[in-house]
C-alpha positions as CSV (number, residue, x, y, z in Angstrom):
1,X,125.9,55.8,-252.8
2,X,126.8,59.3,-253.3
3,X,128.6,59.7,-250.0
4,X,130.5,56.7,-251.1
5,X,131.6,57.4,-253.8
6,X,133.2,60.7,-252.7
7,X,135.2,58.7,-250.5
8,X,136.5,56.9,-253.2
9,X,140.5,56.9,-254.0
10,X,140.8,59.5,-256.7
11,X,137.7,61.2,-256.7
12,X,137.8,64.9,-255.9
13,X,134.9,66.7,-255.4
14,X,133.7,70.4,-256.7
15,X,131.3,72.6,-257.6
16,X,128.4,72.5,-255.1
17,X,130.0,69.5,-253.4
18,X,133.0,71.4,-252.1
19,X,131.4,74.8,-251.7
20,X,131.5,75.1,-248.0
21,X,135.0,73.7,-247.9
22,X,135.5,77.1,-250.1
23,X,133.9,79.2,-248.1
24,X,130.7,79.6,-250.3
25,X,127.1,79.5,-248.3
26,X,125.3,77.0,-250.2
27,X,124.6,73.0,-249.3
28,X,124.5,70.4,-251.8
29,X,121.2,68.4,-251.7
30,X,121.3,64.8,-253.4
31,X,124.1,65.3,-255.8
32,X,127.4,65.5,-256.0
33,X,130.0,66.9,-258.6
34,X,133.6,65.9,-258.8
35,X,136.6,65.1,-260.3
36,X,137.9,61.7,-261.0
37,X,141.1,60.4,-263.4
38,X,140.2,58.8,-266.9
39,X,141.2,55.4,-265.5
40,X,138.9,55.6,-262.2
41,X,135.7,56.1,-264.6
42,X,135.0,52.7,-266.0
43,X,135.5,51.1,-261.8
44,X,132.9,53.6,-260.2
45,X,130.2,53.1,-263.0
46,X,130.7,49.1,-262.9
47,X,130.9,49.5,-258.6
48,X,127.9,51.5,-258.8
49,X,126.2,51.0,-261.7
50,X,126.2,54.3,-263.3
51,X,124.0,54.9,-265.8
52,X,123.5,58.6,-268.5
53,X,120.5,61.0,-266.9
54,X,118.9,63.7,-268.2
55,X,118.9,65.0,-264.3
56,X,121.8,63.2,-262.9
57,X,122.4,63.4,-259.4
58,X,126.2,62.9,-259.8
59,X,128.8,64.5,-262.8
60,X,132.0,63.4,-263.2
61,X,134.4,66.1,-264.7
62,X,136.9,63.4,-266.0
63,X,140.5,64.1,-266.0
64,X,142.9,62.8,-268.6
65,X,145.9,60.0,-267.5
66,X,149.6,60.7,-267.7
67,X,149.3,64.2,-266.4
68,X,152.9,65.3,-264.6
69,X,151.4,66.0,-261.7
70,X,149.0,65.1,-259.2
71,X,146.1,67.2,-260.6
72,X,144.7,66.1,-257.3
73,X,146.2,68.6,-255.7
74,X,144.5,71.0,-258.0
75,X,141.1,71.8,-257.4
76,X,140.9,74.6,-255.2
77,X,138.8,78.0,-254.8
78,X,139.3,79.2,-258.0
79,X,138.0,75.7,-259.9
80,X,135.1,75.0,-257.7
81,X,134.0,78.7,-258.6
82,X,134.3,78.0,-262.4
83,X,132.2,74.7,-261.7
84,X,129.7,77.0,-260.0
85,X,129.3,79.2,-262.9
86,X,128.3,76.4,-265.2
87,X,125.0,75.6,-262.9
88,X,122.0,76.3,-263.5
89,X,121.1,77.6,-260.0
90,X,121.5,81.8,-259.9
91,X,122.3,81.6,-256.3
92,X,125.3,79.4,-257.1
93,X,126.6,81.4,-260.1
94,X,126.3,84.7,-257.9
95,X,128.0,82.9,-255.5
96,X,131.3,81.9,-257.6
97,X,131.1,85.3,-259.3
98,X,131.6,86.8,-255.5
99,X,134.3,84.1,-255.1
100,X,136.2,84.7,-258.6
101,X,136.6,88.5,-257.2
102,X,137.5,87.6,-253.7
103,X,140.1,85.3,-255.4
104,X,141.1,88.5,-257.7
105,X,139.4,86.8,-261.0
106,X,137.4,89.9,-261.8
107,X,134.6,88.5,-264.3
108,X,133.8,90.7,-267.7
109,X,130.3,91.6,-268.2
110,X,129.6,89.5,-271.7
């Protein structure tokens, strides 16, 4: 279902879903991550029958309605690199750190 629903109207994918489409070297397994509009949400999880994991394969970043402009546009390098840095995989985090500089986003050490 997962292929699926990335084919869906509206949804965007990210993170570890659109790293090779940024130029990062990692694969996403069973899982994808993505973007979808507030008023997509409620269709997918009834089409699919979503349901709350503690180890989902598939996270929806949800994206308000009534934005002026099409935020689909949006998600590029720089926003599949900050998805990145929220995983829990050191490869991918190393990975969006190396994109963050490439994109001239140097990171602070914290």
């Amino acid at each position: 279902a997962l292929q699926r629903i990335a084919q869906e109207p509206g949804v965007v994918k990210s993170g570890v879903s659109a790293a090779s489409e940024a130029g990062i070297d990692i694969q996403a397994g069973e899982e994808l991550e993505a973007y979808v509009s507030a008023a997509r949400v409620d269709a997918l999880a009834s089409r699919y029958h979503l349901e709350p994991s503690d180890r989902p394969n598939l996270v929806l970043h949800v994206v308000g309605d009534g934005l002026p402009f099409a935020w689909e546009n949006c998600v590029g390098r720089a926003c599949i690199a900050i998805d990145l840095l929220e995983s829990d995989d050191p490869r991918s985090r190393r990975a969006a750190r190396e994109l963050l500089e490439r994109l001239e986003f140097p990171l602070r050490a914290s």
